[in-house]
MARBA-3410 file (N, C-alpha, C, O; in Angstrom, 1 decimal):
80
165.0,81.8,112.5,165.4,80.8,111.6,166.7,81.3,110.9,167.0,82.4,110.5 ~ 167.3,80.2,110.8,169.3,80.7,109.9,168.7,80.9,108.5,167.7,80.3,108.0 ~ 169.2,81.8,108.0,169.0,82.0,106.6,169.3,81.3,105.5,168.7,81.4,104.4 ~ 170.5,80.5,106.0,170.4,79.3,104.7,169.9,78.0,105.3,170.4,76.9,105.0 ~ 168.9,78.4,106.3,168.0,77.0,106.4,166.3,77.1,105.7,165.4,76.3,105.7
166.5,78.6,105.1,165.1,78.8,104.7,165.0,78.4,103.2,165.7,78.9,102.3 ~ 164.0,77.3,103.2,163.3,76.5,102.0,162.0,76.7,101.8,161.1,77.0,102.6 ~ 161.8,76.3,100.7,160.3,76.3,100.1,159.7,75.5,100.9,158.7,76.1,101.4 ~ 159.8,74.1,101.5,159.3,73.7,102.7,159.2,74.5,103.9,158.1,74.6,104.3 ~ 160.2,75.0,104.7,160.3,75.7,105.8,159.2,76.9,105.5,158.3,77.5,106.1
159.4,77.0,104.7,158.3,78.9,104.3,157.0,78.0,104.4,156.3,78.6,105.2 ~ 156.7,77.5,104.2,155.4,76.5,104.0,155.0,76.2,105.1,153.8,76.4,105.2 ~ 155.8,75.6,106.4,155.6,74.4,107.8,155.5,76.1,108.3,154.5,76.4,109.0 ~ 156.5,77.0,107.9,155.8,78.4,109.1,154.5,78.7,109.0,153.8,78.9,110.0 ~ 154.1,78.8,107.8,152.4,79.3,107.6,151.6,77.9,107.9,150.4,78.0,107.5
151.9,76.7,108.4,151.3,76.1,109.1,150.3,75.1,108.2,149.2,74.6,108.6 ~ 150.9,75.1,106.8,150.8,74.4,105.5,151.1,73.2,105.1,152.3,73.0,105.0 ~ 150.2,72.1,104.8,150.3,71.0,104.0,150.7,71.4,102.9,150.6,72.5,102.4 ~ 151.3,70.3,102.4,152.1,70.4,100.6,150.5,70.7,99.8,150.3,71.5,98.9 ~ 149.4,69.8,100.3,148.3,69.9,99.7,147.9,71.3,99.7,147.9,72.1,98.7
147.5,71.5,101.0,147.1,72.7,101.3,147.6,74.2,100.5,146.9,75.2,100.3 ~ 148.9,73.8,100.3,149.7,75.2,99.6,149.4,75.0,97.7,149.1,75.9,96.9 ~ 149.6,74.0,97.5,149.0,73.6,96.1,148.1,74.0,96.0,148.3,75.1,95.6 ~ 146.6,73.8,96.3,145.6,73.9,96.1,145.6,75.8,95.7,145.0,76.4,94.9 ~ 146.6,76.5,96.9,146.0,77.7,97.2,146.6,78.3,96.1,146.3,79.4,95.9
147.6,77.9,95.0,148.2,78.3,93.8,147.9,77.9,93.0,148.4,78.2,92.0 ~ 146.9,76.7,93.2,146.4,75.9,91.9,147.0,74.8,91.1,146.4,74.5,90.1 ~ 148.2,74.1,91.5,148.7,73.5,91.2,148.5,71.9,92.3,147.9,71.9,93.4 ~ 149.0,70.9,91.6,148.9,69.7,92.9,149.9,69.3,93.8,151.0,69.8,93.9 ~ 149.4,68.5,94.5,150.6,68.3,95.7,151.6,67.6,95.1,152.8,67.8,95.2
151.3,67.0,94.4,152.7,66.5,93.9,153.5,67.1,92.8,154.5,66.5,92.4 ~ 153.0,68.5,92.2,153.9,69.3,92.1,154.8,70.2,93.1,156.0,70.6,93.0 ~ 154.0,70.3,94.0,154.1,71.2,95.3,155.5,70.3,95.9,156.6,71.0,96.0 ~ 155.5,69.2,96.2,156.7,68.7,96.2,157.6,68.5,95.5,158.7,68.2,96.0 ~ 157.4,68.6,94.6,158.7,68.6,93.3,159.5,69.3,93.6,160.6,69.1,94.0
158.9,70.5,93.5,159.6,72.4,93.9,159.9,72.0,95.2,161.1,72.3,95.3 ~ 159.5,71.4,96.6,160.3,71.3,98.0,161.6,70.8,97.5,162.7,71.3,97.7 ~ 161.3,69.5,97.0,162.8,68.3,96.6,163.7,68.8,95.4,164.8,68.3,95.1 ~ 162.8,70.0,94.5,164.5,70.5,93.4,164.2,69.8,92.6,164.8,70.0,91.6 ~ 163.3,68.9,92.3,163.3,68.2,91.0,162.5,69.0,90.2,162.6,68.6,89.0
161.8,70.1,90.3,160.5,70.9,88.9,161.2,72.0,89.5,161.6,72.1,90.6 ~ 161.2,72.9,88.4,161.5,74.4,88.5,159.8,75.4,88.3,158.8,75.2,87.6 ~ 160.4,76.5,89.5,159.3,77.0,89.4,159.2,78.5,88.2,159.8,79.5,88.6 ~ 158.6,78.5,87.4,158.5,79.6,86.3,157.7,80.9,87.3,156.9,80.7,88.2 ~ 158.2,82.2,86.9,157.6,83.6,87.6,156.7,83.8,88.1,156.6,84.2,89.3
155.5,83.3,86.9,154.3,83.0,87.6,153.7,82.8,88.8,152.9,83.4,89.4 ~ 154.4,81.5,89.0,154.4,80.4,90.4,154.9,81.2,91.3,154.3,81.4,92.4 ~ 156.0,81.7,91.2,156.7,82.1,92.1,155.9,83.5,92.6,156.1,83.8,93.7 ~ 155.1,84.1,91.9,154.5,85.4,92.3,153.7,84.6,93.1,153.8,84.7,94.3 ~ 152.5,83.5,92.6,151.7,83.2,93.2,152.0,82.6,94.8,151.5,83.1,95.8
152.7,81.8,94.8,153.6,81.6,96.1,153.8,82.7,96.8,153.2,82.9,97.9 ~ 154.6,83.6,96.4,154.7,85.1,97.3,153.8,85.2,97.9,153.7,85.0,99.1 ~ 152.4,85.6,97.0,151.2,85.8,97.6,150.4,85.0,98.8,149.9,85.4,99.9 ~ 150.5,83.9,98.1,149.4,82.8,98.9,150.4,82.5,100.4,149.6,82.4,101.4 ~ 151.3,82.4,100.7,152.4,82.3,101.4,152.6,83.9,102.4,153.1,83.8,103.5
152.2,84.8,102.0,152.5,86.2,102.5,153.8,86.4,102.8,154.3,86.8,103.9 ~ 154.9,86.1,101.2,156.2,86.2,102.0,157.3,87.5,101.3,157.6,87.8,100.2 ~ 157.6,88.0,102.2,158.1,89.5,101.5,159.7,88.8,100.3,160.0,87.8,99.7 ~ 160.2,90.1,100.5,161.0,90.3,99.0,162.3,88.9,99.7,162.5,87.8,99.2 ~ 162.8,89.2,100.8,164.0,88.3,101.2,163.7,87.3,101.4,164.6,86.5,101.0
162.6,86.6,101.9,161.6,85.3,101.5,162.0,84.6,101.1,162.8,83.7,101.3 ~ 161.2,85.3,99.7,161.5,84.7,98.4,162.7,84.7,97.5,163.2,84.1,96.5 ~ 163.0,85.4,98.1,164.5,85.3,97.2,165.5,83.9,97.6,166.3,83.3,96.9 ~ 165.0,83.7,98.9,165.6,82.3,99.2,164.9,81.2,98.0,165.7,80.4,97.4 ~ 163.9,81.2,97.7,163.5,80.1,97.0,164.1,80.0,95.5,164.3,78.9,94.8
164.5,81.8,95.0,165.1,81.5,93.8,166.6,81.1,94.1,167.3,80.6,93.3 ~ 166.9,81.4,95.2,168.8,81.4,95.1,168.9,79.8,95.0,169.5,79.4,94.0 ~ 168.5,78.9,95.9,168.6,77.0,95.5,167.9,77.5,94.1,166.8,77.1,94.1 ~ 168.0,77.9,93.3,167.8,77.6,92.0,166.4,77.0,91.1,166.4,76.3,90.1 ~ 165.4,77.4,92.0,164.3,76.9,91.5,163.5,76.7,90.2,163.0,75.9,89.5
163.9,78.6,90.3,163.5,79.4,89.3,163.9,79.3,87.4,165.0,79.5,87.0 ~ 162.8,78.9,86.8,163.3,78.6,85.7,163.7,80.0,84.8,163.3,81.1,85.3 ~ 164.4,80.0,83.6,164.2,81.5,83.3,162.9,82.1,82.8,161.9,81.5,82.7 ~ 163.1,83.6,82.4,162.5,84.5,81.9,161.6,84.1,81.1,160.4,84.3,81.2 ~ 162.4,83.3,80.1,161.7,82.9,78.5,160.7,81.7,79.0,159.5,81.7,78.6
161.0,81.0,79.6,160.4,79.5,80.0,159.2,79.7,80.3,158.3,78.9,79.8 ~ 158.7,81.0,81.5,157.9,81.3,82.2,156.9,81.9,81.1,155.7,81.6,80.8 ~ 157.8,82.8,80.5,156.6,83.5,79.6,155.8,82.4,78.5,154.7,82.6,78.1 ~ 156.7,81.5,78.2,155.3,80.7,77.5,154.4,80.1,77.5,153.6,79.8,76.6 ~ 154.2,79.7,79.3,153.1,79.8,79.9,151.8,80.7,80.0,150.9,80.4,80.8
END
């Protein structure tokens, strides 16, 4: 896969994942789970660790998902 074709969707369809399916496994719903594919919800640290996990995706991965800008900041996350 090209590197700037890798998305929070794409990381998802590799592990062979419904939008449901990947929600559930982070705890969130599908139709947050799509928010974060389409750029409309930012995802706070949290999420994004949890995703790493549930996803099994190493450091360069994920880093695609913060570079589109998903990621909300520091402070945002922590008041969760």
């Amino acid at each position: 896969m090209n590197q700037e074709q890798i998305t929070l969707r794409s990381l998802r369809k590799d592990k062979g994942l419904s939008q449901a399916q990947a929600a559930e496994r982070i705890g969130v719903s599908r139709q947050t789970w799509a928010a974060w594919e389409l750029r409309t919800r930012s995802i706070n640290l949290r999420q994004l660790e949890k995703i790493r996990h549930s996803l099994e995706l190493d450091d360069p991965q994920i880093l695609h998902v913060v570079e589109w800008g998903a990621l909300t900041s520091i402070q945002s996350s922590q008041k969760t």
